[in-house]
C-alpha positions in Angstrom: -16.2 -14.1 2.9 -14.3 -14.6 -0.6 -14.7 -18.3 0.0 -18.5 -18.6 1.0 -18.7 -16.1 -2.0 -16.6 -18.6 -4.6 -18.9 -21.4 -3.1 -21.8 -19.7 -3.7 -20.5 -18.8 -7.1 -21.4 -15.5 -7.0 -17.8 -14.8 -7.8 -15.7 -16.2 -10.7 -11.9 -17.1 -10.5 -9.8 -17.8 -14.0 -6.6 -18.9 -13.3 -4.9 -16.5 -16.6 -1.4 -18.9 -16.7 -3.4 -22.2 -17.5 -5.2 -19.8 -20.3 -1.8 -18.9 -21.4 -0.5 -22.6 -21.8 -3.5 -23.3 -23.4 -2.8 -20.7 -26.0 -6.1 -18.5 -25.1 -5.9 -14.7 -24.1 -5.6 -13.4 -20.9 -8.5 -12.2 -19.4 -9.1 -9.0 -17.8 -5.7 -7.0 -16.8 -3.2 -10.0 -17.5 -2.3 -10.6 -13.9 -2.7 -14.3 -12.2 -6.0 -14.7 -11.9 -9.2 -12.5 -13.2 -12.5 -12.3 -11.0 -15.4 -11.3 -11.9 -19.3 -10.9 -10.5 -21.5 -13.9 -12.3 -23.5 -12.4 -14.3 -25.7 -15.5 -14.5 -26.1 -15.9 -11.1 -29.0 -13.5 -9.6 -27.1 -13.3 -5.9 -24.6 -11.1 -8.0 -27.4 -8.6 -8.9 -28.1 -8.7 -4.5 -24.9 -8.2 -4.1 -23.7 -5.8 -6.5 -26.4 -3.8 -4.9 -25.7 -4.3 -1.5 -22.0 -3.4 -2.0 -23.4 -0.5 -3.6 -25.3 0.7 -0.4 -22.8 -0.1 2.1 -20.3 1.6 0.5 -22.2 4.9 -0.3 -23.0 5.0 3.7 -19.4 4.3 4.4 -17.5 6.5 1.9 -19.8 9.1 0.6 -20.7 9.9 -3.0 -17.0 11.2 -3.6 -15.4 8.9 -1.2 -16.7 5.4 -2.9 -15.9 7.1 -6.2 -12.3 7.0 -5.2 -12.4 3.7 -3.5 -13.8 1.9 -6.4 -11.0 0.5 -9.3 -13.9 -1.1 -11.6 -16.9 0.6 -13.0 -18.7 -2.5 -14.4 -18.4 -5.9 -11.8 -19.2 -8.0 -14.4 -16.2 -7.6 -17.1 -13.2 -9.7 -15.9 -11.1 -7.7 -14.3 
């Protein structure tokens, strides 16, 4: 799923080591690599939302409150 996602790119990979050689900041919390939702890409918005509806029905209000890390899918994370 990660992969059709990538391909799609509906999700964004930055390796944070080749920012580091470069001399750039890491991005998001500083480990390997930071993903993020595209925020260009309008799929993201489709599936932002559709994550957002499956996991309600699966978790609960409370439950997907807890299972969630990231409030905002679109900051690198």
């Amino acid at each position: 799923m990660i992969k059709i996602l990538r391909f799609l790119r509906i999700i964004q990979t930055v390796s944070n080591e080749e920012r580091h050689k470069k001399g750039l900041k890491r991005l998001g919390r500083g480990y390997f690599e930071a993903h993020r939702l595209n925020p260009y890409n309008p799929f993201s918005y489709i599936t932002a939302i559709l994550i957002l509806v499956i996991g309600l029905l699966m978790f609960g209000v409370v439950g997907f409150k807890k299972e969630i890390d990231n409030i905002n899918p679109f900051k690198w994370d």
